[in-house]
Residue frames as a rotation matrix with the C-alpha (Angstrom) as fourth column:
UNK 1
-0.418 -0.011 0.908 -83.11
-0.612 -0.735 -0.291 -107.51
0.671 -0.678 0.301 88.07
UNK 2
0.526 0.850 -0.016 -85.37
-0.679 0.431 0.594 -110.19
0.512 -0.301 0.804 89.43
UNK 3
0.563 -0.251 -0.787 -82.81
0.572 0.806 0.153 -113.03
0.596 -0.536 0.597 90.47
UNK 4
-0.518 -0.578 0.630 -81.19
-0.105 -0.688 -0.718 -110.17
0.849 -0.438 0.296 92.48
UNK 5
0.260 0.849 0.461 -83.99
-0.699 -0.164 0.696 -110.17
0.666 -0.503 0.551 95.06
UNK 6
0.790 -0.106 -0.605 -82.34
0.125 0.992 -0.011 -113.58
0.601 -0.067 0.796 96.01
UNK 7
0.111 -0.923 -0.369 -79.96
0.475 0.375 -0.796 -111.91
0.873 -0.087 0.480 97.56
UNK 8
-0.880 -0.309 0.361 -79.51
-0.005 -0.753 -0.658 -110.21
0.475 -0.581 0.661 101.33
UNK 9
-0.668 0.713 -0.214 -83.11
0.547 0.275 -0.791 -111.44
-0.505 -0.646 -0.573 102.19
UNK 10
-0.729 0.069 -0.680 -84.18
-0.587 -0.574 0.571 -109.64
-0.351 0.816 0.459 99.36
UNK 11
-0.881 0.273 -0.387 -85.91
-0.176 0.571 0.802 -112.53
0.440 0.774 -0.455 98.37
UNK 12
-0.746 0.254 -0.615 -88.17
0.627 -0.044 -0.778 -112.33
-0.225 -0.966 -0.126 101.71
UNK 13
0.388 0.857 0.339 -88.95
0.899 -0.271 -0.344 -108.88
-0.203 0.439 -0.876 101.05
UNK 14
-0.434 -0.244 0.867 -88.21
0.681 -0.719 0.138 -105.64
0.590 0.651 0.478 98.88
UNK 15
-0.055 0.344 -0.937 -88.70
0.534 -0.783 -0.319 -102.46
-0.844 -0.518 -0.141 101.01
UNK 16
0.606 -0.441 0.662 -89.09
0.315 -0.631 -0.709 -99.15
0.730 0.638 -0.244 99.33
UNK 17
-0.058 -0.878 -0.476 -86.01
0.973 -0.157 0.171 -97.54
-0.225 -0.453 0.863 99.61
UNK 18
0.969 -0.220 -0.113 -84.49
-0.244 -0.921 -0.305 -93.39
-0.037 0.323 -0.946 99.73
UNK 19
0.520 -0.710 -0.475 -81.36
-0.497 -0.703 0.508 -91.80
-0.695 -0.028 -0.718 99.43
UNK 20
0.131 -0.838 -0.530 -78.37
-0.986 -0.054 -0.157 -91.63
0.103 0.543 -0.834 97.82
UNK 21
-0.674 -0.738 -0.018 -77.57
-0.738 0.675 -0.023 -95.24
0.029 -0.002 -1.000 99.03
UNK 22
0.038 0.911 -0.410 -81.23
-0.679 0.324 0.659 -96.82
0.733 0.254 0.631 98.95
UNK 23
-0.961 -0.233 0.147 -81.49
-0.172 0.088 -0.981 -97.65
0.216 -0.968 -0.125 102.45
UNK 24
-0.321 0.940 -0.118 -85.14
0.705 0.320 0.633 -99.14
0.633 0.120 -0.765 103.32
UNK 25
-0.618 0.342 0.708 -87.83
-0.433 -0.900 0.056 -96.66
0.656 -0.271 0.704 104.97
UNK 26
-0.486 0.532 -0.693 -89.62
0.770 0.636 -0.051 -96.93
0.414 -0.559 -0.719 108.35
UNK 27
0.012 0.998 -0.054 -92.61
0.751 0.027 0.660 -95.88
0.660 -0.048 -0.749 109.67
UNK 28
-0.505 -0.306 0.807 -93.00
-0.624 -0.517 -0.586 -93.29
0.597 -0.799 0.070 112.41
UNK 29
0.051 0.565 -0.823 -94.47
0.790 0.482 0.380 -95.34
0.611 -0.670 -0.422 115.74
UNK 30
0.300 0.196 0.933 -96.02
-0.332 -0.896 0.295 -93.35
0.894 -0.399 -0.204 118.29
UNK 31
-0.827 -0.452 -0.335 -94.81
0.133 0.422 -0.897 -94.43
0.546 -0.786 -0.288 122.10
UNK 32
0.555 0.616 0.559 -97.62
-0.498 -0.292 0.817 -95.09
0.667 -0.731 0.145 125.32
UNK 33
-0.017 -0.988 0.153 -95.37
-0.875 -0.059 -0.481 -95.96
0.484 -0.142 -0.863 128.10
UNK 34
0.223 0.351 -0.909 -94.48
-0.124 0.936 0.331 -99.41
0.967 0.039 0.252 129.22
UNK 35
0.948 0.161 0.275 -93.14
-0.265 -0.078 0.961 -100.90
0.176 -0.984 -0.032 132.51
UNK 36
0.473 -0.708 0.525 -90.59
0.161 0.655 0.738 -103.00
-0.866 -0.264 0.424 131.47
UNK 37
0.562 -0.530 -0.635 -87.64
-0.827 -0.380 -0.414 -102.68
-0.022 0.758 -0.652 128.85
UNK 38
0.522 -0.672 0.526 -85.59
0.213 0.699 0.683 -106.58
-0.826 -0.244 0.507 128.36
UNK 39
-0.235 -0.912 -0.336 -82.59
-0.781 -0.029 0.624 -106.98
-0.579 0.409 -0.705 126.40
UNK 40
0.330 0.516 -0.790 -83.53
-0.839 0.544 0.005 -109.78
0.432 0.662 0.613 122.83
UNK 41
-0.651 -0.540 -0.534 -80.98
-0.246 0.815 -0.524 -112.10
0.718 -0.210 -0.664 124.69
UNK 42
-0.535 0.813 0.230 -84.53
-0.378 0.013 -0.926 -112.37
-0.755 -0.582 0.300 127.41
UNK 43
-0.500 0.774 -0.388 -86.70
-0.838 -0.321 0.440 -112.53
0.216 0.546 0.810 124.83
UNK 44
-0.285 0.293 -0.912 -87.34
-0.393 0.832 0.391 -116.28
0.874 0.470 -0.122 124.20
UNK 45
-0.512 0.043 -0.858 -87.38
0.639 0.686 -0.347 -117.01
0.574 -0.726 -0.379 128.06
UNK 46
-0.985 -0.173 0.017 -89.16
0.114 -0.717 -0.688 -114.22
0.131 -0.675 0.726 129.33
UNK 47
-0.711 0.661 -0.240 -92.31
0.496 0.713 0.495 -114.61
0.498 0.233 -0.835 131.20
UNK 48
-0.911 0.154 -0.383 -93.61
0.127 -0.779 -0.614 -111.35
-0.393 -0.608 0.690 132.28
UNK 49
0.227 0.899 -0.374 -96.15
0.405 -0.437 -0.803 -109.14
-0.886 0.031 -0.464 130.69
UNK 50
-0.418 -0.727 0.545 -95.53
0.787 0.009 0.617 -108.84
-0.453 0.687 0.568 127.30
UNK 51
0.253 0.508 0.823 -98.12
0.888 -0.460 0.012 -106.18
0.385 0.728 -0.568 126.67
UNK 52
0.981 0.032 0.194 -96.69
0.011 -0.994 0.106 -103.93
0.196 -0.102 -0.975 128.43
UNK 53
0.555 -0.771 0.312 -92.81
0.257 0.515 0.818 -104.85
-0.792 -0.373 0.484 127.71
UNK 54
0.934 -0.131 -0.331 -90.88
-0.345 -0.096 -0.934 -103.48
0.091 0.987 -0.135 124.79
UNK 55
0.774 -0.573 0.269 -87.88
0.625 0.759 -0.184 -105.46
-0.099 0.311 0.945 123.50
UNK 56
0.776 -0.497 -0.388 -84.35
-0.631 -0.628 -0.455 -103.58
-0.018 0.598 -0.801 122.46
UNK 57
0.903 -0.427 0.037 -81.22
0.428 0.895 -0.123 -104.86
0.019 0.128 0.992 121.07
UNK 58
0.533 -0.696 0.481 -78.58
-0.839 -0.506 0.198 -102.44
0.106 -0.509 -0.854 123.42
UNK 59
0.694 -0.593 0.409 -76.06
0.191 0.699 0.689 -105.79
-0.695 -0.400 0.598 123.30
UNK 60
-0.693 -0.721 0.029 -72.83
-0.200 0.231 0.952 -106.97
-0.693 0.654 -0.305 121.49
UNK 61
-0.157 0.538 -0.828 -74.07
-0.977 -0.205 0.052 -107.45
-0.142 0.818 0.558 117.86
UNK 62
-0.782 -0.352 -0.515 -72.99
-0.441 0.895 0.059 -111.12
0.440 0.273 -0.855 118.10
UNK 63
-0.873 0.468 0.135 -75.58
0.038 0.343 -0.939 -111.62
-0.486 -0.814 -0.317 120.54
UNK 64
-0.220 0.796 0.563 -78.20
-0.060 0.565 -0.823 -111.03
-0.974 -0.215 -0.077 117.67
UNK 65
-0.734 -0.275 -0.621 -76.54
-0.670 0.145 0.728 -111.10
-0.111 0.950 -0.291 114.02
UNK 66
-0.906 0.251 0.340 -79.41
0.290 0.954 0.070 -114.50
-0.307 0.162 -0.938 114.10
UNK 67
-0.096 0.991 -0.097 -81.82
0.115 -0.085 -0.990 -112.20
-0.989 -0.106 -0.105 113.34
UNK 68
0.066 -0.043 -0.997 -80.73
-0.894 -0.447 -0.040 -110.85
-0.444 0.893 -0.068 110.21
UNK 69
-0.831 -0.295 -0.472 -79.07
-0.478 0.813 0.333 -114.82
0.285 0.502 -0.816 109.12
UNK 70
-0.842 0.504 -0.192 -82.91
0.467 0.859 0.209 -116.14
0.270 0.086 -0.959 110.02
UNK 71
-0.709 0.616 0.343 -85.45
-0.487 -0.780 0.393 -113.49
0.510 0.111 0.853 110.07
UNK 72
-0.160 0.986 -0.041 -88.39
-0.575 -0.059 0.816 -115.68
0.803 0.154 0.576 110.39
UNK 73
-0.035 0.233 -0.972 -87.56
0.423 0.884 0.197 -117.39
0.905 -0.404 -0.129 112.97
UNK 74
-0.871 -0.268 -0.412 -88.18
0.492 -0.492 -0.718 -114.72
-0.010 -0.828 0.560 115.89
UNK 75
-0.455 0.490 0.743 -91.00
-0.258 -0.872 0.417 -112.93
0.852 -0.002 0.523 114.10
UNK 76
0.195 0.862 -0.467 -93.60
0.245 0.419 0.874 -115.17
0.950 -0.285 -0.130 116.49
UNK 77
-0.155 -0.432 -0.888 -91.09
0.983 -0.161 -0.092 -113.82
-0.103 -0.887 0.450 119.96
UNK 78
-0.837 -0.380 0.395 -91.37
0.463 -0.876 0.138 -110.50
0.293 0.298 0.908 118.37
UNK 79
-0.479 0.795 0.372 -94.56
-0.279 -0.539 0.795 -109.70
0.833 0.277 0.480 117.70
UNK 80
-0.220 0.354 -0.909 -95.24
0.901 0.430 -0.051 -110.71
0.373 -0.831 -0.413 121.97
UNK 81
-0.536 -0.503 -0.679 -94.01
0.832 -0.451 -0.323 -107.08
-0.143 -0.738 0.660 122.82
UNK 82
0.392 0.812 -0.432 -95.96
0.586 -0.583 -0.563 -104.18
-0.709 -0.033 -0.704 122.85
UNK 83
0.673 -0.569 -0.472 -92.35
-0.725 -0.634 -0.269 -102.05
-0.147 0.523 -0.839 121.16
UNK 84
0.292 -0.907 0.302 -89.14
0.849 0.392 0.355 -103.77
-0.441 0.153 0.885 119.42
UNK 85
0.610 -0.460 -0.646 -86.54
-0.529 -0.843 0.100 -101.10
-0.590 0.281 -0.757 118.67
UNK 86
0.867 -0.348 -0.355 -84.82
-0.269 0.272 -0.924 -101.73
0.419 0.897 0.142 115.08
UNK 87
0.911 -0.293 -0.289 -81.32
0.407 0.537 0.739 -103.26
-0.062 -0.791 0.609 116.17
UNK 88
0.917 -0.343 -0.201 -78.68
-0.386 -0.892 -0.235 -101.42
-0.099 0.294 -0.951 116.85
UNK 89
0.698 -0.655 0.289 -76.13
0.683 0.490 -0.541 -102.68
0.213 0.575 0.790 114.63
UNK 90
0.028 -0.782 -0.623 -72.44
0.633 -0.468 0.616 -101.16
-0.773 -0.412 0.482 115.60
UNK 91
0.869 -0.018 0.495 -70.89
0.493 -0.045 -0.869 -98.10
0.037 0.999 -0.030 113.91
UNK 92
0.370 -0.761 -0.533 -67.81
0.466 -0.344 0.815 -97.83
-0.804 -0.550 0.227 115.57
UNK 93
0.640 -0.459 -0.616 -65.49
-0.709 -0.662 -0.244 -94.77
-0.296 0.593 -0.749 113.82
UNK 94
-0.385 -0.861 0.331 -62.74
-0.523 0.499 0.691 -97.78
-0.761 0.093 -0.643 113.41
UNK 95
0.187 0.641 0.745 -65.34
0.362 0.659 -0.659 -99.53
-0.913 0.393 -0.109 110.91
UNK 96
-0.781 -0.369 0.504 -64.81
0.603 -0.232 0.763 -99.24
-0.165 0.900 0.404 107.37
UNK 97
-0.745 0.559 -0.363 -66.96
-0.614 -0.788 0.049 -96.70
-0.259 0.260 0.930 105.86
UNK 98
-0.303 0.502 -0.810 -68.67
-0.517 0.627 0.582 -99.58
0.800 0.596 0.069 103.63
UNK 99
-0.568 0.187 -0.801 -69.38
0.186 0.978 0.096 -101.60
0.801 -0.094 -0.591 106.72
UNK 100
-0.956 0.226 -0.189 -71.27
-0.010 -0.666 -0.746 -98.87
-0.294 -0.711 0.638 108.54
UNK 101
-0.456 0.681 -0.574 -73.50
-0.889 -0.377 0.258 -98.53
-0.041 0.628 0.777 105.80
UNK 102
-0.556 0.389 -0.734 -74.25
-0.319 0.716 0.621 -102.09
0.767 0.579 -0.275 105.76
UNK 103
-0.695 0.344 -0.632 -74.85
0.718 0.386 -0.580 -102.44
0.044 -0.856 -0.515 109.28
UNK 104
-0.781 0.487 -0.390 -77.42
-0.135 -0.742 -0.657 -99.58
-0.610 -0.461 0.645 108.84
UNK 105
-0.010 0.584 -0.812 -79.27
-0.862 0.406 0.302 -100.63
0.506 0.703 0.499 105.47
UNK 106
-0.769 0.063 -0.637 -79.46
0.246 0.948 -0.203 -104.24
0.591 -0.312 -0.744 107.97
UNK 107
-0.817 0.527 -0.236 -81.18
0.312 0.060 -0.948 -102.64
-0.485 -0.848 -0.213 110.87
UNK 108
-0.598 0.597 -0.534 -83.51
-0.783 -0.577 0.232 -100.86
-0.169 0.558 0.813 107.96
UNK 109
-0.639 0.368 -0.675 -84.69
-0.376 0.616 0.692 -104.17
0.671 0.697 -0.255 106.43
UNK 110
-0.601 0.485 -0.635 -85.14
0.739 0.641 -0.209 -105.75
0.306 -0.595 -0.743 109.52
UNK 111
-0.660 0.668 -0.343 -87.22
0.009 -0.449 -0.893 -102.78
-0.751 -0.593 0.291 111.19
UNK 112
-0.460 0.698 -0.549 -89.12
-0.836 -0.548 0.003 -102.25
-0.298 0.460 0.836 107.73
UNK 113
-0.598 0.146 -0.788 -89.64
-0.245 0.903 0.353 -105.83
0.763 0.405 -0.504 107.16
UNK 114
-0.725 0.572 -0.384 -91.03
0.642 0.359 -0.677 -106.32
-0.250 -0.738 -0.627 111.10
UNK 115
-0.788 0.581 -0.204 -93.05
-0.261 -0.616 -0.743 -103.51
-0.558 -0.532 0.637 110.54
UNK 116
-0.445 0.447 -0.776 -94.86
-0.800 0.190 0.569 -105.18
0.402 0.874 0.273 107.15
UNK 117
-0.734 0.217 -0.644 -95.63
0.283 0.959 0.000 -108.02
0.617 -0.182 -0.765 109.79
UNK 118
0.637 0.762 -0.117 -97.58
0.226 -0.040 0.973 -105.82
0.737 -0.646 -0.197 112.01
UNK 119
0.086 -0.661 -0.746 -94.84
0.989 -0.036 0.146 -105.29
-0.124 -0.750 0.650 115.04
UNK 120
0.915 0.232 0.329 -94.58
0.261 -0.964 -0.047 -102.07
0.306 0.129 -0.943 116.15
UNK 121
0.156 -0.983 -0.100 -91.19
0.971 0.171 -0.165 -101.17
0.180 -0.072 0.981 115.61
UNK 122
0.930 -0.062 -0.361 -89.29
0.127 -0.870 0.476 -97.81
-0.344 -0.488 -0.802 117.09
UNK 123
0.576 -0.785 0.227 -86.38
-0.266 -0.443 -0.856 -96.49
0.773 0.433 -0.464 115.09
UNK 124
0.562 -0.694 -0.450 -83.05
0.441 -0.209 0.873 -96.92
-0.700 -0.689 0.188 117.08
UNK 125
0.877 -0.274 0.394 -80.75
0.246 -0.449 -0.859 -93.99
0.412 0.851 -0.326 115.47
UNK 126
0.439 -0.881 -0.174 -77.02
0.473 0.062 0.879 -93.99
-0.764 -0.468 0.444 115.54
UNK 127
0.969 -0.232 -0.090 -74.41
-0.229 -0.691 -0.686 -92.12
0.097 0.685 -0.722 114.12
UNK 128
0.768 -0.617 -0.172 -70.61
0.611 0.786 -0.096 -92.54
0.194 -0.031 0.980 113.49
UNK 129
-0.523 -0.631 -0.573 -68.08
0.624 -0.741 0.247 -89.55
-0.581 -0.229 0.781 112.86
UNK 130
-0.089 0.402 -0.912 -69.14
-0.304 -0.882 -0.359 -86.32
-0.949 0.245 0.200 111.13
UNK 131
-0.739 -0.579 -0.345 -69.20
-0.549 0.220 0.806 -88.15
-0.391 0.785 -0.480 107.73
UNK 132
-0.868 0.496 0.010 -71.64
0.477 0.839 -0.262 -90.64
-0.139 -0.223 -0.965 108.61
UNK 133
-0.337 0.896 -0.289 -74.28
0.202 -0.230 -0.952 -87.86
-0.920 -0.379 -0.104 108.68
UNK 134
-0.875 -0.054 -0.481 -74.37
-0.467 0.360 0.808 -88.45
0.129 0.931 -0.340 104.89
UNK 135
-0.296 0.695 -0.655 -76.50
-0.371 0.549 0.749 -91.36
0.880 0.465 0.095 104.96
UNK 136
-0.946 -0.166 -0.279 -76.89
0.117 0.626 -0.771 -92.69
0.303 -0.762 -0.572 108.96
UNK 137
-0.390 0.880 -0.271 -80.66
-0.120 -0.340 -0.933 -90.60
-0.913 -0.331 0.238 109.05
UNK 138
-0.629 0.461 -0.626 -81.61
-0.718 -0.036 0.695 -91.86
0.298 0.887 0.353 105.66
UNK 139
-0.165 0.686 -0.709 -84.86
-0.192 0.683 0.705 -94.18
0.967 0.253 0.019 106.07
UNK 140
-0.820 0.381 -0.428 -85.43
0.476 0.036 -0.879 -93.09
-0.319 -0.924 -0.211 109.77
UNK 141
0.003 0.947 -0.322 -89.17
0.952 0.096 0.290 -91.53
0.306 -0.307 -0.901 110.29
UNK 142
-0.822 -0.044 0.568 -89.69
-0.169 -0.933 -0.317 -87.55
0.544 -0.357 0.759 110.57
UNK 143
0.036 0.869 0.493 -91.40
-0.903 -0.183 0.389 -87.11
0.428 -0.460 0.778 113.94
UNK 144
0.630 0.260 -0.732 -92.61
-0.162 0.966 0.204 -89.72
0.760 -0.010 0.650 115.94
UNK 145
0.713 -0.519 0.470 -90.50
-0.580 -0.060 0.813 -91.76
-0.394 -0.852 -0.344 118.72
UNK 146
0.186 -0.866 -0.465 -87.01
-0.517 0.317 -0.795 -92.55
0.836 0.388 -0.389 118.08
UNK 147
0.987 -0.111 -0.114 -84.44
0.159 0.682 0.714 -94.73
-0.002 -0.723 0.691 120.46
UNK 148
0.284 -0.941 0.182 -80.47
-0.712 -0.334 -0.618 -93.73
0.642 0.046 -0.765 121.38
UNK 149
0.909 -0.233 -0.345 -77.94
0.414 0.415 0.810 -95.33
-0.045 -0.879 0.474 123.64
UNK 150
0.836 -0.510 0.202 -75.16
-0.526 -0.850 0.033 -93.37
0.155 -0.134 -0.979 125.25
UNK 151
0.825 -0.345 0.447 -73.15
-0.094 0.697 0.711 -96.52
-0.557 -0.629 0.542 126.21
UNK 152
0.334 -0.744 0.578 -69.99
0.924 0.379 -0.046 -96.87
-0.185 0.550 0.814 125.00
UNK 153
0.582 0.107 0.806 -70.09
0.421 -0.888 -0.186 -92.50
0.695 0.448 -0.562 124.15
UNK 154
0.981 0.141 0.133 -68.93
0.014 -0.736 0.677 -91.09
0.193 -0.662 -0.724 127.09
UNK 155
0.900 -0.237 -0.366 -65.73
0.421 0.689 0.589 -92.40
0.112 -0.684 0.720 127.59
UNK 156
-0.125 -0.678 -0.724 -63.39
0.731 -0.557 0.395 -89.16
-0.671 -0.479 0.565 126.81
UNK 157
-0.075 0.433 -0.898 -64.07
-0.237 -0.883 -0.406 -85.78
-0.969 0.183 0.169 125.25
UNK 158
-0.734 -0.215 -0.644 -63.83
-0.588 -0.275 0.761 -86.72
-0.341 0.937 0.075 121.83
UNK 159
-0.739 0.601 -0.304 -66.48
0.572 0.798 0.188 -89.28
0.356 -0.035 -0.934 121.95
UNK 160
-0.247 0.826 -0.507 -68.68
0.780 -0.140 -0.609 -87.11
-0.574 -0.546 -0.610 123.81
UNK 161
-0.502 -0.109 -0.858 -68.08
-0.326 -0.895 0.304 -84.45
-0.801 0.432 0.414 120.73
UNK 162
-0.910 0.041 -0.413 -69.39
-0.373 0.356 0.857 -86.72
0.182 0.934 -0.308 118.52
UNK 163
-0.616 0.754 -0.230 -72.04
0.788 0.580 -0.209 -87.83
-0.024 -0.309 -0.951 120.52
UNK 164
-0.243 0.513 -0.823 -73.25
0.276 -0.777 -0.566 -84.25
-0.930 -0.365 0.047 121.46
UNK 165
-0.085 0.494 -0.865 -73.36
-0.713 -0.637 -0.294 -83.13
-0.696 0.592 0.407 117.38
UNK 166
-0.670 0.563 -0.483 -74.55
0.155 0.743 0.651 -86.64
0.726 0.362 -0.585 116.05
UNK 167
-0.321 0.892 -0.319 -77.77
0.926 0.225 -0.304 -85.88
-0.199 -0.393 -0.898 118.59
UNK 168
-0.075 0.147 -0.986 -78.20
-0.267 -0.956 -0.122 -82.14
-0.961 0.255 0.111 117.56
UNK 169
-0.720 -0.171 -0.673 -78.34
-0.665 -0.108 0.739 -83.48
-0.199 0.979 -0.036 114.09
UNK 170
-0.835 0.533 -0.137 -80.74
0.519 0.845 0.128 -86.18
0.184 0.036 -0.982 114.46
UNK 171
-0.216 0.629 -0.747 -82.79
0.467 -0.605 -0.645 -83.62
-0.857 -0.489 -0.163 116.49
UNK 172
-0.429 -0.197 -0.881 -82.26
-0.510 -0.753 0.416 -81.33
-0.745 0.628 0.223 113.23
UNK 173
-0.880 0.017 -0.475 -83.00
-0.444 0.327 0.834 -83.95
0.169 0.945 -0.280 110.62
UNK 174
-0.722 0.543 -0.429 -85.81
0.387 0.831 0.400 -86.42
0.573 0.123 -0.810 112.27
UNK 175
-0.637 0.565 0.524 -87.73
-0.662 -0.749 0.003 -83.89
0.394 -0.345 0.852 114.66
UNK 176
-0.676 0.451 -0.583 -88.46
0.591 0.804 -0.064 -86.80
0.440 -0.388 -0.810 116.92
UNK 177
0.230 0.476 0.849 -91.45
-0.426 -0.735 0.527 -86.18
0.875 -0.483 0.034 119.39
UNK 178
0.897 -0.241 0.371 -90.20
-0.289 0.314 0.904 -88.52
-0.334 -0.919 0.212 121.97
UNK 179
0.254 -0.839 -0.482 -86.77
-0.658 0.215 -0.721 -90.21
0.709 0.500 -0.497 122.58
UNK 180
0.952 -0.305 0.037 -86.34
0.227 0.780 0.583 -93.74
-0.207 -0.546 0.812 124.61
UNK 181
0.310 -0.915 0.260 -82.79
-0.806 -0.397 -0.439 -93.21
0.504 -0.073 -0.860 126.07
UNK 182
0.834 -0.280 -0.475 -80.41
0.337 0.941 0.038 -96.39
0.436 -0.192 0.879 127.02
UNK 183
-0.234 -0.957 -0.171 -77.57
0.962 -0.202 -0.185 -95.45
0.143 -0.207 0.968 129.76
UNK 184
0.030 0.185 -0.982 -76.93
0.798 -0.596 -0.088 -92.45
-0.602 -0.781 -0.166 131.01
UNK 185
0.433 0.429 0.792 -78.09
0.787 -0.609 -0.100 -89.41
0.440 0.666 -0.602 129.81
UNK 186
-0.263 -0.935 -0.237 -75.80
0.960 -0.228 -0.164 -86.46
0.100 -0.271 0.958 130.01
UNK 187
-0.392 0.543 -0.743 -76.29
0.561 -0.499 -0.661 -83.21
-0.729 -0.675 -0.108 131.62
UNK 188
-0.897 0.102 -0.429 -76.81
-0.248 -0.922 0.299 -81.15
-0.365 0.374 0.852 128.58
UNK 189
-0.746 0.561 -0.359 -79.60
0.264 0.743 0.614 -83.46
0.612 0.363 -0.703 127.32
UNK 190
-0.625 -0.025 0.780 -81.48
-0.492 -0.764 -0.418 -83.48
0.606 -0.645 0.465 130.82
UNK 191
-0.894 0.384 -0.231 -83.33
0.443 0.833 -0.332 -86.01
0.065 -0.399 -0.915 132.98
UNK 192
-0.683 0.392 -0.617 -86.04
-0.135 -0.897 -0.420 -83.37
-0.718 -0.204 0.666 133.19
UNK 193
-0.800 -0.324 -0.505 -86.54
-0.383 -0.373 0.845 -83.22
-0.463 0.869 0.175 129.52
UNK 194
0.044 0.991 0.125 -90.30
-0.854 0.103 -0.510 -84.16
-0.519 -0.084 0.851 128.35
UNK 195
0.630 0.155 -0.761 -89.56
-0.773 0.030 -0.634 -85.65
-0.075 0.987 0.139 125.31
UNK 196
-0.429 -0.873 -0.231 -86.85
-0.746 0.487 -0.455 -87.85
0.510 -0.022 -0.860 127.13
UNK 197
0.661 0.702 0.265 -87.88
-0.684 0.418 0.599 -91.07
0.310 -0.577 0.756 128.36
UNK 198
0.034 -0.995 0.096 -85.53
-0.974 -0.054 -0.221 -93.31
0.225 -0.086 -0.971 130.41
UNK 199
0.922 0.346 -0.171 -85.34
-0.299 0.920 0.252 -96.77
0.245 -0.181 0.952 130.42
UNK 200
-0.401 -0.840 0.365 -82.90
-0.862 0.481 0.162 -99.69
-0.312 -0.250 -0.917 131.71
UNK 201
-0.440 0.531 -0.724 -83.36
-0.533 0.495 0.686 -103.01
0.723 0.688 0.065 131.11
UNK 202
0.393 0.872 0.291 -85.43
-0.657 0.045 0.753 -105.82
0.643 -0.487 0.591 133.32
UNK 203
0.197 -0.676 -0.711 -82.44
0.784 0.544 -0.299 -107.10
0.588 -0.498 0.637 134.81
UNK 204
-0.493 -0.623 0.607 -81.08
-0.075 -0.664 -0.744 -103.89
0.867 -0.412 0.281 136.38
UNK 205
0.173 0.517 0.838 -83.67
-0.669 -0.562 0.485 -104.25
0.722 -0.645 0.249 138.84
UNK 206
0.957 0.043 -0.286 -82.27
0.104 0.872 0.478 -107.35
0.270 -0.488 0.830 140.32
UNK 207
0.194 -0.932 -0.306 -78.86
0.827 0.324 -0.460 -105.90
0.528 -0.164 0.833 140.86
UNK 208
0.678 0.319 -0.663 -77.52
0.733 -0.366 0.573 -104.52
-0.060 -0.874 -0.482 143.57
């Protein structure tokens, strides 16, 4: 069992794991709000306020697959921000089944692994098709503040069906108390909503 460990960053560190598919477990983090929200592709060059800045990783995946293939070499950029939301690996419905799951047991390690460093990490929770709710809320955090992004959801009724009861189900399973929203937030949801907080990132404010 031991030279296993060697494998998948495993050798790093060994989360505990739940479910059916042993999927690592993260913390709940509470939320005090920041000013700023940048995108990880900022990270290294960014020269605000980092205590009041939280990190997310709302990009193409290519843009930071370097965490997972070199963990340690970010932790010291990481741990600048006040928040880093876990990354939100793709789960596009076109994805094998088997490569959903991996891209979700990834963002696990890495959020439960930053969080063993001290980084206050914030769940980002995604879902795929009605299947996915199997295992896509294993090793998220009852309670606490979570992280969505609508991007990419809206773009014709069937997408927004899946979007609307993959967030009713999250709501159902993880009984967030807050929720950091990415992109627009749709009417049934509400801008209004306490418990919603909206962010963009720290570019948007430079464009016109």
């Amino acid at each position: 069992m031991q030279e296993r460990k060697t494998m998948e960053n495993l050798h790093k560190f060994y989360p505990d794991v739940v479910g059916k598919y042993d999927i690592p477990a993260i913390e709940p983090c509470g939320y005090d709000s920041v000013k700023n929200w940048i995108s990880f592709n900022y990270a290294k060059s960014y020269k605000g306020e980092f205590e009041s800045t939280g990190l997310h990783f709302f990009l193409d995946d290519y843009q930071f697959f370097r965490v997972w293939r070199e963990p340690d070499k970010y932790i010291n950029i990481l741990k600048k921000f006040k928040y880093v939301l876990s990354p939100d690996f793709s789960l596009y419905t076109d994805y094998p089944k088997v490569m959903q799951m991996y891209n979700h047991y990834r963002k696990h390690w890495l959020a439960a692994y930053w969080q063993s460093l001290g980084i206050n990490v914030i769940p980002t929770i995604a879902w795929s098709d009605y299947d996915s709710y199997e295992w896509c809320f294993d090793g998220e955090p009852i309670g606490g503040t979570v992280a969505i992004s609508s991007v990419g959801c809206m773009k014709n009724r069937d997408a927004k069906r899946l979007f609307l009861d993959g967030y009713n189900e999250m709501l159902k399973n993880l009984k967030p108390e807050k929720i950091i929203f990415y992109g627009n937030v749709p009417d049934w949801i509400g801008k209004n909503n306490d418990s919603v907080v909206v962010i963009g990132s720290y570019q948007d404010k430079f464009r016109v």
